[in-house]
PyMOL commands that place a pseudoatom at each C-alpha (Angstrom):
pseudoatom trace, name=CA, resn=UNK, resi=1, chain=A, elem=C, hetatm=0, pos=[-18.741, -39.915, -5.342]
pseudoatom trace, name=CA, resn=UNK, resi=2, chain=A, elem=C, hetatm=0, pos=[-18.646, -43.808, -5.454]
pseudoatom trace, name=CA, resn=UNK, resi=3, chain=A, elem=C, hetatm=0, pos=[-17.248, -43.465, -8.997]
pseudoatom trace, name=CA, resn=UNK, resi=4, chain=A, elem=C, hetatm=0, pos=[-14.068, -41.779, -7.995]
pseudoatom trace, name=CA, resn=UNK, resi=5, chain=A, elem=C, hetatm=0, pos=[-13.716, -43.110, -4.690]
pseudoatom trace, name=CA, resn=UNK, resi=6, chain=A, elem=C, hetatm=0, pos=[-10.346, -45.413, -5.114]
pseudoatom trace, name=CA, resn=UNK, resi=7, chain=A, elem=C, hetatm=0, pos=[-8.556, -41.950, -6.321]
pseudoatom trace, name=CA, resn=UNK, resi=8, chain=A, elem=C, hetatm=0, pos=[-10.056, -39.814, -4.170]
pseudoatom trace, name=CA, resn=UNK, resi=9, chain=A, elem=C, hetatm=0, pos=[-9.412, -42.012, -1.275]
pseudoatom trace, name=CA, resn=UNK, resi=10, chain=A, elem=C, hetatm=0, pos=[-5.648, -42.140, -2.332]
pseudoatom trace, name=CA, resn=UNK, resi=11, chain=A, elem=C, hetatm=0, pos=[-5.183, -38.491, -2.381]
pseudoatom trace, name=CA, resn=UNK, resi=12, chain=A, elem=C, hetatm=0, pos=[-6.836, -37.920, 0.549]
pseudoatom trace, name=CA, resn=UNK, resi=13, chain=A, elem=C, hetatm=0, pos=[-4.759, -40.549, 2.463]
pseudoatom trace, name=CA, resn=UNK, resi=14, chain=A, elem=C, hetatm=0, pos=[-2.010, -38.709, 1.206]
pseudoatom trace, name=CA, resn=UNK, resi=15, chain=A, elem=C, hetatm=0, pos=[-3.083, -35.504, 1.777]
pseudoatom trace, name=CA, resn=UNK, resi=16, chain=A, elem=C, hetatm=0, pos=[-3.960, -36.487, 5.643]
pseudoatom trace, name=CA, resn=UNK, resi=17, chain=A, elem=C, hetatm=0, pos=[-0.187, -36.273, 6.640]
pseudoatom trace, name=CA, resn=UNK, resi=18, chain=A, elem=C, hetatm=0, pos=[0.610, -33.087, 4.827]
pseudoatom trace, name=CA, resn=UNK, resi=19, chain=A, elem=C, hetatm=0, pos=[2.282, -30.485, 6.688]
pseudoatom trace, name=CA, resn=UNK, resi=20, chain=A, elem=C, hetatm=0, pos=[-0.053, -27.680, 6.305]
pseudoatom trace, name=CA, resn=UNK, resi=21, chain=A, elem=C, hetatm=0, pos=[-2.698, -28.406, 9.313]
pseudoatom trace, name=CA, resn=UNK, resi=22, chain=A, elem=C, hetatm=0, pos=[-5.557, -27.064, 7.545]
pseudoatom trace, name=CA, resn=UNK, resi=23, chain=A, elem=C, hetatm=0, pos=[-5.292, -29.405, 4.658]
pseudoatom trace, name=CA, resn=UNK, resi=24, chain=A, elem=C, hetatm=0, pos=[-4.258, -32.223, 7.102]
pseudoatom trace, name=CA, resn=UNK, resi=25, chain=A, elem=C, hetatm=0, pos=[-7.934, -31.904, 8.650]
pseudoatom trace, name=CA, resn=UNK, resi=26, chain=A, elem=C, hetatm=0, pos=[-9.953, -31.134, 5.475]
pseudoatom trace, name=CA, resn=UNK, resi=27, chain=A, elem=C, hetatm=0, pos=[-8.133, -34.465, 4.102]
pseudoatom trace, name=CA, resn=UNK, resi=28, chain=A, elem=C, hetatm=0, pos=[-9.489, -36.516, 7.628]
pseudoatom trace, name=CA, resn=UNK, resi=29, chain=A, elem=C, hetatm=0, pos=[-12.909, -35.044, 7.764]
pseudoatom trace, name=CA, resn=UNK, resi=30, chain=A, elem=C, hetatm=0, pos=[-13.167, -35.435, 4.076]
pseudoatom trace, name=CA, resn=UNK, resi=31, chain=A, elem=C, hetatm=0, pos=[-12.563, -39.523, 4.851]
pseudoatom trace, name=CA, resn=UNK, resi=32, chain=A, elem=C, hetatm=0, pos=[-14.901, -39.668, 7.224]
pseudoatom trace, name=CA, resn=UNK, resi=33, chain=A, elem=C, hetatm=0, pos=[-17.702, -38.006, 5.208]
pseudoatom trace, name=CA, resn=UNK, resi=34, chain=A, elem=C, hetatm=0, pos=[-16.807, -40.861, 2.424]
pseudoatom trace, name=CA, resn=UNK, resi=35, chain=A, elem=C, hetatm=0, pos=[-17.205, -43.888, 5.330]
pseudoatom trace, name=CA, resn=UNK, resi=36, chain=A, elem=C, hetatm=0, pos=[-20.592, -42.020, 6.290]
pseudoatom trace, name=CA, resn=UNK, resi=37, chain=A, elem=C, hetatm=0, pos=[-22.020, -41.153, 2.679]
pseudoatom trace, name=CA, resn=UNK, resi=38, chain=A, elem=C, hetatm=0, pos=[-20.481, -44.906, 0.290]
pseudoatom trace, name=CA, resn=UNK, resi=39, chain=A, elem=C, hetatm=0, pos=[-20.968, -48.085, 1.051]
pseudoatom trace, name=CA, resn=UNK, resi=40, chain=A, elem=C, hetatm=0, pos=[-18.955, -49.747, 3.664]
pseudoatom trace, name=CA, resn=UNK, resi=41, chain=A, elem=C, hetatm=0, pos=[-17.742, -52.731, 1.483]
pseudoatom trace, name=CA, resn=UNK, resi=42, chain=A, elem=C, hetatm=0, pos=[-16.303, -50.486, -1.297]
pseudoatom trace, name=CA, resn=UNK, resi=43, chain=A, elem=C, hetatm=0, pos=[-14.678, -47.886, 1.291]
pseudoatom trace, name=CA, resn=UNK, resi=44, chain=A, elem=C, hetatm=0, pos=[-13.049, -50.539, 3.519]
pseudoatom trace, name=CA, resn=UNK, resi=45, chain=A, elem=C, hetatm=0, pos=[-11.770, -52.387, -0.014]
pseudoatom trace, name=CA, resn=UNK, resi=46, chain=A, elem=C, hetatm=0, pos=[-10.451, -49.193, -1.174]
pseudoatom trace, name=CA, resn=UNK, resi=47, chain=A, elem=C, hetatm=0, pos=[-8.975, -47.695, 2.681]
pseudoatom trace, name=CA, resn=UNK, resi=48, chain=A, elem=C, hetatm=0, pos=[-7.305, -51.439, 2.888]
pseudoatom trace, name=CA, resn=UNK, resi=49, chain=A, elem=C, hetatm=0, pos=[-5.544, -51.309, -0.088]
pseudoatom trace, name=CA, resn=UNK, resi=50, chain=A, elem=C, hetatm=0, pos=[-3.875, -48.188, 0.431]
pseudoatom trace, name=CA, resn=UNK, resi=51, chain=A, elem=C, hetatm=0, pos=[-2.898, -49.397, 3.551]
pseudoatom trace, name=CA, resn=UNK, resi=52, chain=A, elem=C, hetatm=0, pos=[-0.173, -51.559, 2.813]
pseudoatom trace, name=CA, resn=UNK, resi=53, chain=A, elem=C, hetatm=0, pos=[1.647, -49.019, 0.787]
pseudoatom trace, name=CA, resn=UNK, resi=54, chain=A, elem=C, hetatm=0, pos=[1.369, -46.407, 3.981]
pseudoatom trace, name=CA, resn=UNK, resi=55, chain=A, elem=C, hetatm=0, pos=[4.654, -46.001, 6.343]
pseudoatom trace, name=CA, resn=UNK, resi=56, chain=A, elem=C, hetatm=0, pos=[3.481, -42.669, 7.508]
pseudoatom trace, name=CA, resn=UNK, resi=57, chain=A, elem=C, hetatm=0, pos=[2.226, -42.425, 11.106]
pseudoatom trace, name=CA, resn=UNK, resi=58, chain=A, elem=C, hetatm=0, pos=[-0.355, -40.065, 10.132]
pseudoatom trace, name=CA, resn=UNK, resi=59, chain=A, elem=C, hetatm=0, pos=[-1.773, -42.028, 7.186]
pseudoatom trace, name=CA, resn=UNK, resi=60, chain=A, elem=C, hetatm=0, pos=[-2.095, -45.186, 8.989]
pseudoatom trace, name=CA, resn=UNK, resi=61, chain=A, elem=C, hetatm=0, pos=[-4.330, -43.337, 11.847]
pseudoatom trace, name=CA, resn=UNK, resi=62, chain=A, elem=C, hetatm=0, pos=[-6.623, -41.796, 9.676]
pseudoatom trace, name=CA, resn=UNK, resi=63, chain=A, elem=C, hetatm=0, pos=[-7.068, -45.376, 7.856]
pseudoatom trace, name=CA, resn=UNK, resi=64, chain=A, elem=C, hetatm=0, pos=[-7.175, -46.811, 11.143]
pseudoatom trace, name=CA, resn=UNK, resi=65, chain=A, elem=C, hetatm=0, pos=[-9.871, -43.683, 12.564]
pseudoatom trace, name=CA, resn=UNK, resi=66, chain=A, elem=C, hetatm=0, pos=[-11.965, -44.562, 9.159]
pseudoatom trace, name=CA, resn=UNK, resi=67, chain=A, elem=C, hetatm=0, pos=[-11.985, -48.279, 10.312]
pseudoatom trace, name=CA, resn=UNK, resi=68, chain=A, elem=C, hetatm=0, pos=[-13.283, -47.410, 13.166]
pseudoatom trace, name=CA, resn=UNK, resi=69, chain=A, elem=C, hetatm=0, pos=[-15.614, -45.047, 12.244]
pseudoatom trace, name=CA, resn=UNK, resi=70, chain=A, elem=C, hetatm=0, pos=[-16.915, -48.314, 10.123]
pseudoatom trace, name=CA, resn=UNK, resi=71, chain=A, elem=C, hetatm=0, pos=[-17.099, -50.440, 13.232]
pseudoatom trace, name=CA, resn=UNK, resi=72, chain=A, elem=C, hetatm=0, pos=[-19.502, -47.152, 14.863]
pseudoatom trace, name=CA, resn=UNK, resi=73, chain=A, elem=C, hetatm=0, pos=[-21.310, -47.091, 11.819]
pseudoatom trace, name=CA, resn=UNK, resi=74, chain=A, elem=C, hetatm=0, pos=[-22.307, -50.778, 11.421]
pseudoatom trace, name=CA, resn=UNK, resi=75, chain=A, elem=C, hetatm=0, pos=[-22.903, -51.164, 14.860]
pseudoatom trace, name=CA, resn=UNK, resi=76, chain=A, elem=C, hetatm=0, pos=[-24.503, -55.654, 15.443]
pseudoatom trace, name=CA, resn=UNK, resi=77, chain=A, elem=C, hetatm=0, pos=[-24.553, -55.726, 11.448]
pseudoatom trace, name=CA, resn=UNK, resi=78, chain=A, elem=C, hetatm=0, pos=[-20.960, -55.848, 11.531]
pseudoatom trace, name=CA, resn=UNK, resi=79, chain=A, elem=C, hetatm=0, pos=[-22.126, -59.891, 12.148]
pseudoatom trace, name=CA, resn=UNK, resi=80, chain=A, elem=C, hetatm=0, pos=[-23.713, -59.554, 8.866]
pseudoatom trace, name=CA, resn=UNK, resi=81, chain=A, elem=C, hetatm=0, pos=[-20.887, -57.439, 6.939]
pseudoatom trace, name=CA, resn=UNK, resi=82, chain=A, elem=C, hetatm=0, pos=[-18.948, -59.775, 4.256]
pseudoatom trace, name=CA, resn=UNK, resi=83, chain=A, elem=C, hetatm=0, pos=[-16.004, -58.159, 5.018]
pseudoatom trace, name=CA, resn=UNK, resi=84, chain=A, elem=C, hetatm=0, pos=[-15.863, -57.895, 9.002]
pseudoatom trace, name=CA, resn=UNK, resi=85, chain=A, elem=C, hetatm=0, pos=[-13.154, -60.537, 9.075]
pseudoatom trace, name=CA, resn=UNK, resi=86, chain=A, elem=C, hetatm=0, pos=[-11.204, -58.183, 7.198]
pseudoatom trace, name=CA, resn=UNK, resi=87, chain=A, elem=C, hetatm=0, pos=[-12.435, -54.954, 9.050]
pseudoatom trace, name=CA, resn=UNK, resi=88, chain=A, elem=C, hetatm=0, pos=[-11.420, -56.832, 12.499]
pseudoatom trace, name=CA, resn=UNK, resi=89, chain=A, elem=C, hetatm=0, pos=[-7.917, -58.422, 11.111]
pseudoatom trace, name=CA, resn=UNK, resi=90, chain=A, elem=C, hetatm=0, pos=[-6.666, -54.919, 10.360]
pseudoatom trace, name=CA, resn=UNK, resi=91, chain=A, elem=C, hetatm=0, pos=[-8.000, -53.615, 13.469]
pseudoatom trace, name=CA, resn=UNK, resi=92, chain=A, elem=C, hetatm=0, pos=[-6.120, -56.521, 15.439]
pseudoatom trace, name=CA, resn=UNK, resi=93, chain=A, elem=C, hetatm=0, pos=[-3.116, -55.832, 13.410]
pseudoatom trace, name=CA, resn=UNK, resi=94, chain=A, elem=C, hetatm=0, pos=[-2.876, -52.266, 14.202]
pseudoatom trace, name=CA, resn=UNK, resi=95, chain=A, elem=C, hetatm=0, pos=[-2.943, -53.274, 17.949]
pseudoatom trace, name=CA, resn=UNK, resi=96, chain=A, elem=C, hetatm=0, pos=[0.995, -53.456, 17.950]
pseudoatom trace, name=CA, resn=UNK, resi=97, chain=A, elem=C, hetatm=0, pos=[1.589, -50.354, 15.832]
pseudoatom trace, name=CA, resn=UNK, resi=98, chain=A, elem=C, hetatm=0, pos=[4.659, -48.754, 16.293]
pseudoatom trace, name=CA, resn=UNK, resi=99, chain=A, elem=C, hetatm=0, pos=[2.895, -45.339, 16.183]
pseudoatom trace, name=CA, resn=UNK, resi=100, chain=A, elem=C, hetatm=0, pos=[0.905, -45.306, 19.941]
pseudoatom trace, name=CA, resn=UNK, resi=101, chain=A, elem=C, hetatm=0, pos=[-1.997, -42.974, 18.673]
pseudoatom trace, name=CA, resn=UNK, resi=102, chain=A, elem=C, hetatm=0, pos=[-2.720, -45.908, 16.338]
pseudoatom trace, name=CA, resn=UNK, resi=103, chain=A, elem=C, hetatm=0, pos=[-2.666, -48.966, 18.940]
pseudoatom trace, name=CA, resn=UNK, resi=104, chain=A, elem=C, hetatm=0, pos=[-4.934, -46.247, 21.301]
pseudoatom trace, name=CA, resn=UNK, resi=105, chain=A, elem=C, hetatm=0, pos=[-7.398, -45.877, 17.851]
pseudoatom trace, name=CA, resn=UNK, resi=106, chain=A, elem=C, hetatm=0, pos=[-7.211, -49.670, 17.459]
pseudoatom trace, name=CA, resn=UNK, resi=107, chain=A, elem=C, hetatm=0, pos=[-8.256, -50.921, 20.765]
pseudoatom trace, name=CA, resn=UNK, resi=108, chain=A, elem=C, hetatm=0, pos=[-11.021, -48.451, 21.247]
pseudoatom trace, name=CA, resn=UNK, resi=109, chain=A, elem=C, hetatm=0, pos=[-12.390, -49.395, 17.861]
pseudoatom trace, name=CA, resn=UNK, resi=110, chain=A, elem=C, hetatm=0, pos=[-12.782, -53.132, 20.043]
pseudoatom trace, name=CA, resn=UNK, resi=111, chain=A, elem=C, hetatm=0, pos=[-14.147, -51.808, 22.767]
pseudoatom trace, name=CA, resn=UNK, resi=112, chain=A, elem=C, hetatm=0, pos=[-16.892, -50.163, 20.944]
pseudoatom trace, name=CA, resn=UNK, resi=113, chain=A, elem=C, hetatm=0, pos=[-17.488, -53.271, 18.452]
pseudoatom trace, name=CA, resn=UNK, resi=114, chain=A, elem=C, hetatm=0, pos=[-17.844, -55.212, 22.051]
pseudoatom trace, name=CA, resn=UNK, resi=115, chain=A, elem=C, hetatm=0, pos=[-20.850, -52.839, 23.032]
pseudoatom trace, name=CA, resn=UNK, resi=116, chain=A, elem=C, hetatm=0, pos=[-21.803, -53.093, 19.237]
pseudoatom trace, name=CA, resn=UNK, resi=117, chain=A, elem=C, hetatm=0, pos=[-22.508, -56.816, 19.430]
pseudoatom trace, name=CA, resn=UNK, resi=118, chain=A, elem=C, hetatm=0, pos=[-25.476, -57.779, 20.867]
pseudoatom trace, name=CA, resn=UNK, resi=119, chain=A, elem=C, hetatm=0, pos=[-24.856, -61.282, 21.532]
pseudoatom trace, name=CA, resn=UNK, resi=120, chain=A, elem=C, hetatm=0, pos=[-21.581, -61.478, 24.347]
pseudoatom trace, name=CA, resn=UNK, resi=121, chain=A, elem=C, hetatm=0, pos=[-21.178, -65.286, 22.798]
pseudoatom trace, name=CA, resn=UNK, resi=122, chain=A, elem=C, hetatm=0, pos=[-21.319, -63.982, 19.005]
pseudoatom trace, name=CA, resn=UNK, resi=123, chain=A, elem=C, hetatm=0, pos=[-18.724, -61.932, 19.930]
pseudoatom trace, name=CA, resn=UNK, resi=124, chain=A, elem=C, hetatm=0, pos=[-16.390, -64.326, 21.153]
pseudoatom trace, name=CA, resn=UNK, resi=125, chain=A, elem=C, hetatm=0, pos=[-17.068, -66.460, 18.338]
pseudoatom trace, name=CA, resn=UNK, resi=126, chain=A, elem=C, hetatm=0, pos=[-16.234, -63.679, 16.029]
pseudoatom trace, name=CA, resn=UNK, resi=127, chain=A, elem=C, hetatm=0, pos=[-13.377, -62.487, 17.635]
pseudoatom trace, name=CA, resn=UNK, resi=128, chain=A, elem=C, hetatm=0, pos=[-11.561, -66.498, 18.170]
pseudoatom trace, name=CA, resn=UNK, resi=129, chain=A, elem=C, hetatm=0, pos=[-12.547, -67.297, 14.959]
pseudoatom trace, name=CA, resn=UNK, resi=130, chain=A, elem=C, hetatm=0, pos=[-10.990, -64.239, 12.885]
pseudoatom trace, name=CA, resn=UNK, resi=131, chain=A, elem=C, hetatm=0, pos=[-7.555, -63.356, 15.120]
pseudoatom trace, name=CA, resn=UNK, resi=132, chain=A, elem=C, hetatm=0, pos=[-5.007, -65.017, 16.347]
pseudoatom trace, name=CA, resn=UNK, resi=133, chain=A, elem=C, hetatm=0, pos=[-4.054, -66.377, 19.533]
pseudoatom trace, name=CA, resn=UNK, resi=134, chain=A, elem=C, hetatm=0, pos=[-1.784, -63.551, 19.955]
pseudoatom trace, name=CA, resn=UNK, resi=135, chain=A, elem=C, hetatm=0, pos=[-4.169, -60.766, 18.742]
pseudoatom trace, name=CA, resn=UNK, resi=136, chain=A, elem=C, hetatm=0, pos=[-6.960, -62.450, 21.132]
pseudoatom trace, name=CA, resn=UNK, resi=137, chain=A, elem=C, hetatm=0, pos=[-5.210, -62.630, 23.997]
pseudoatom trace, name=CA, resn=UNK, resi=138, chain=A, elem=C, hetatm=0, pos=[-4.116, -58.702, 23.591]
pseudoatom trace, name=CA, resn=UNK, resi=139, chain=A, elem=C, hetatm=0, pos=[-7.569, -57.685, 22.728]
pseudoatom trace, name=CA, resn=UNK, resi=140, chain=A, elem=C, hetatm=0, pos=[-9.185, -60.049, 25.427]
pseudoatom trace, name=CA, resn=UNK, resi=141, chain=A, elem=C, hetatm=0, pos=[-6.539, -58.133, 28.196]
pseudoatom trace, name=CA, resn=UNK, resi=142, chain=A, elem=C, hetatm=0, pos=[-7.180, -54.967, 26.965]
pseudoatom trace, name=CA, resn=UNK, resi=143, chain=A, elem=C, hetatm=0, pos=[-10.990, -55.612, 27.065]
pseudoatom trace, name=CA, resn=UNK, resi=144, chain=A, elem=C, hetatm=0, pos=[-10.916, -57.078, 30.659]
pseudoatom trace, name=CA, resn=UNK, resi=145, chain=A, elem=C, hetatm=0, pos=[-8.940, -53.811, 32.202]
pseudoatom trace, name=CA, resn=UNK, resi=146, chain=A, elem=C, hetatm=0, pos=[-11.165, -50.971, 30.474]
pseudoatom trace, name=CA, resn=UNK, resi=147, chain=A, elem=C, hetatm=0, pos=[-14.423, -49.886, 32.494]
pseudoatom trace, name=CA, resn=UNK, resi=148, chain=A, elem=C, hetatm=0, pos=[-17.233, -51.587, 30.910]
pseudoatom trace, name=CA, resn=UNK, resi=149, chain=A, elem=C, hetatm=0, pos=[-19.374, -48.230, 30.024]
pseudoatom trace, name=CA, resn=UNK, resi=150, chain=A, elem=C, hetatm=0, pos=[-17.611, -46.547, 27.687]
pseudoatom trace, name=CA, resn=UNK, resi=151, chain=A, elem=C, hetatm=0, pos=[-17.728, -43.134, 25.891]
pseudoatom trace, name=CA, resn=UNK, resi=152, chain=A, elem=C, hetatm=0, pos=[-17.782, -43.280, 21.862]
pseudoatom trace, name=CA, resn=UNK, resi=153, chain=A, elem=C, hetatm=0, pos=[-15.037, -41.412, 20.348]
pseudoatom trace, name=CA, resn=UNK, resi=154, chain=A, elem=C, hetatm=0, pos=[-15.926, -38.195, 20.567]
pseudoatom trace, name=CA, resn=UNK, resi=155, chain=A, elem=C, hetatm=0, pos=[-13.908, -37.126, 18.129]
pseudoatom trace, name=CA, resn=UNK, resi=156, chain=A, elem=C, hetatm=0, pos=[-16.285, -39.099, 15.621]
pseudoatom trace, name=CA, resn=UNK, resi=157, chain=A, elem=C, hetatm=0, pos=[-19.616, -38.812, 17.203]
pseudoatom trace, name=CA, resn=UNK, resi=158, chain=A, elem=C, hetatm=0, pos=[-19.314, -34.736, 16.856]
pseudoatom trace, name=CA, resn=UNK, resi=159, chain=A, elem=C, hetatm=0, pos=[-18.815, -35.578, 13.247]
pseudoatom trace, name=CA, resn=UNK, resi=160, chain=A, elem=C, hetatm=0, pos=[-21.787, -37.958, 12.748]
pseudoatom trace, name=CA, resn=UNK, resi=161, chain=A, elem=C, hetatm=0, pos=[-23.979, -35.318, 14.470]
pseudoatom trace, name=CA, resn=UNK, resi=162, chain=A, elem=C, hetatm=0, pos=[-22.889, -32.490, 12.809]
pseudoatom trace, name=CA, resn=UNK, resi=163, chain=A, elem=C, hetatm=0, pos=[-23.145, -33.894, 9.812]
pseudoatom trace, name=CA, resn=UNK, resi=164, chain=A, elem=C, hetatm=0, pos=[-26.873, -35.493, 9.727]
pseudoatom trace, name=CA, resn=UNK, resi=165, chain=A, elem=C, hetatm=0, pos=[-28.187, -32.687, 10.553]
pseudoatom trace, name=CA, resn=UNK, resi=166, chain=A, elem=C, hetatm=0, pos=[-28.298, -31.283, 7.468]
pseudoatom trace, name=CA, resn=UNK, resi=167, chain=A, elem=C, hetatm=0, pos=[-29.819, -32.756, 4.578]
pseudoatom trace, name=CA, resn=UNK, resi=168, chain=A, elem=C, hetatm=0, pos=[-27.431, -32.682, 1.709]
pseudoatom trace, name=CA, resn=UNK, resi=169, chain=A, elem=C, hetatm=0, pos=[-24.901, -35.251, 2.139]
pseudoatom trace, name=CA, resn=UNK, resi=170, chain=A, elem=C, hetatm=0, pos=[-21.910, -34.049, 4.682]
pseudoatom trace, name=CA, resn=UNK, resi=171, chain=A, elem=C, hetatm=0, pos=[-18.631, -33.345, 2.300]
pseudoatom trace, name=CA, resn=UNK, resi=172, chain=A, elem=C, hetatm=0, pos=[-16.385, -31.143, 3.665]
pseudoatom trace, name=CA, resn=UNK, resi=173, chain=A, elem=C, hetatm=0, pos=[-15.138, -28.371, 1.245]
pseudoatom trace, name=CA, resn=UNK, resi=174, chain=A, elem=C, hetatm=0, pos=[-11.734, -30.340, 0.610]
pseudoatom trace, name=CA, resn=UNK, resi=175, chain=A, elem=C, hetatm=0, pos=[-13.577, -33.133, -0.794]
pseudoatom trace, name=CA, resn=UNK, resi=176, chain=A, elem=C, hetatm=0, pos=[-16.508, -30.869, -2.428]
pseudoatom trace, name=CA, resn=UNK, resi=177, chain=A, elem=C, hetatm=0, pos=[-13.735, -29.432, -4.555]
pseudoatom trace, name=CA, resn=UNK, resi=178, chain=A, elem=C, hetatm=0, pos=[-11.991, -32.567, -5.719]
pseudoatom trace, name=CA, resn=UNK, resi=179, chain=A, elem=C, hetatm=0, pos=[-15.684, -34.475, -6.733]
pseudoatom trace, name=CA, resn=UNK, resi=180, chain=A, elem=C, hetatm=0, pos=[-16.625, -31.480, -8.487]
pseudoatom trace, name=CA, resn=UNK, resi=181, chain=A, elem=C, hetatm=0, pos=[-13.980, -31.566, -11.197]
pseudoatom trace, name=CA, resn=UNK, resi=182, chain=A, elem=C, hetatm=0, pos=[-12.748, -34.975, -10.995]
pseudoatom trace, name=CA, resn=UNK, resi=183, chain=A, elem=C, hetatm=0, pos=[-13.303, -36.541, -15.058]
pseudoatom trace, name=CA, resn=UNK, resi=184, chain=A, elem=C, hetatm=0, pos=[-14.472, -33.239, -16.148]
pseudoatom trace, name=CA, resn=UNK, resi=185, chain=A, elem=C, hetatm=0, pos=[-12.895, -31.232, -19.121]
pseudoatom trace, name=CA, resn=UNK, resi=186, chain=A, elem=C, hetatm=0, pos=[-14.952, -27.825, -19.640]
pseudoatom trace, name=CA, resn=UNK, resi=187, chain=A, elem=C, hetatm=0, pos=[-12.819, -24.649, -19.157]
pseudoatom trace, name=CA, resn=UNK, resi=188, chain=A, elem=C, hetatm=0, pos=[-14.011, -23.610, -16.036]
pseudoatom trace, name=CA, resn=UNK, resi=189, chain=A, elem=C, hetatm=0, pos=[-13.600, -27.047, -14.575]
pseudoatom trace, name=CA, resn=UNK, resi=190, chain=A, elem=C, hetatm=0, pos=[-10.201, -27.348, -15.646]
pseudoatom trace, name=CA, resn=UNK, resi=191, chain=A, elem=C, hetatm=0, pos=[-9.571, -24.342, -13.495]
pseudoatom trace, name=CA, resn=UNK, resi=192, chain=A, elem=C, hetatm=0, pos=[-11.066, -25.197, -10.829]
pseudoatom trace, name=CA, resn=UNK, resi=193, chain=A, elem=C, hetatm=0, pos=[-8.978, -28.177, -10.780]
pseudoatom trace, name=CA, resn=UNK, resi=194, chain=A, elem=C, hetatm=0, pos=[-5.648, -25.974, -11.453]
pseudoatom trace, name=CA, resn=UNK, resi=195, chain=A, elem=C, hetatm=0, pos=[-6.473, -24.089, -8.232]
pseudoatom trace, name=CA, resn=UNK, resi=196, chain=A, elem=C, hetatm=0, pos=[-7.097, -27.380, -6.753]
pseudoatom trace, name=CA, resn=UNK, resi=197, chain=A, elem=C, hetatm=0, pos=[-4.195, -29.158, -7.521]
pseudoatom trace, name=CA, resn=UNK, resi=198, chain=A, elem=C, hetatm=0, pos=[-2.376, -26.273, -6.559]
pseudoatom trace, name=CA, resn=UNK, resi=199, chain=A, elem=C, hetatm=0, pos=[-3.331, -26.177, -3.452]
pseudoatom trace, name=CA, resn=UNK, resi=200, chain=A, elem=C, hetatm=0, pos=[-2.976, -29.721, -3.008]
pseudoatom trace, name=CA, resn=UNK, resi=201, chain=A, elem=C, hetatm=0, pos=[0.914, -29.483, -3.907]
for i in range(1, 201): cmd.bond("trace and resi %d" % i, "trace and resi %d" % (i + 1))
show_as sticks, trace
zoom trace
């Protein structure tokens, strides 16, 4: 999947703020099975730079969802991660996003990364030494006023347990489809792809 994962991603993205509800979801769920099944660094690389070419609501949430679905996934190693000042930045940035389903995504995606961390200090030092001023003192209020046990995003834990539960890796059918025939040219394939791109369009 790897191999095809900066077009995939792309479509998907796309595909996420589509009308047609059905596809809508297949396109989300399909994103969140790549965050769970490549490797963070090449997903968040790939996520990011599709970012700054998205002015739809819908797209930026389900790049903002996958982010935090990164920051769930990584859990303390996010200390570790070469690219959590990244990660974090956009995070912090989509804190004042016009579109309120994103700044609610956003801040919960801190929350969590503050239960994540198991060192309250390395947090800190994390957080004052990637945002700034402004984005610390929003995520720092927003922090201070939420309960301090908090409920994952249920949203995305259902996912992750439905998910490892079986043993082949968890791609929903929208996704199945498009890795299937992507770079292939044998007749069947290339109908397979017809009757995918057709329902893509």
């Amino acid at each position: 999947m790897e191999t095809y994962l900066d077009p995939l991603i792309k479509i998907l993205i796309k595909k996420s703020s589509d009308a047609n509800e059905f596809i809508m979801a297949e396109a989300e769920a399909a994103l969140l099975s790549m965050c769970q099944n490549c490797q963070d660094q090449k997903v968040l690389l790939t996520i990011l730079a599709q970012q700054t070419n998205s002015k739809s609501n819908q797209q930026r949430l389900s790049i903002c969802k996958c982010c935090e679905f990164l920051v769930q996934s990584l859990g303390n190693n996010i200390m570790f991660f070469s690219n959590s000042d990244k990660l974090i930045t956009q995070l912090a940035i989509y804190i004042s996003d016009p579109c309120q389903e994103v700044r609610q995504v956003a801040k919960h995606s801190f929350l969590v990364l503050s239960h994540a961390v198991m060192n309250a200090k390395d947090y800190e030092k994390l957080l004052l030494r990637v945002l700034t001023e402004s984005q610390y003192k929003k995520v720092k209020s927003y922090l201070d006023n939420e309960p301090q046990n908090y409920e994952p995003n249920s949203a995305l834990a259902n996912f992750v347990i439905k998910n490892s539960s079986v043993g082949a890796p968890p791609v929903s059918a929208f996704a199945t489809n498009l890795t299937t025939n992507v770079g292939k040219d044998t007749p069947s394939s290339s109908n397979s792809v017809a009757l995918n791109q057709k329902a893509l369009n």
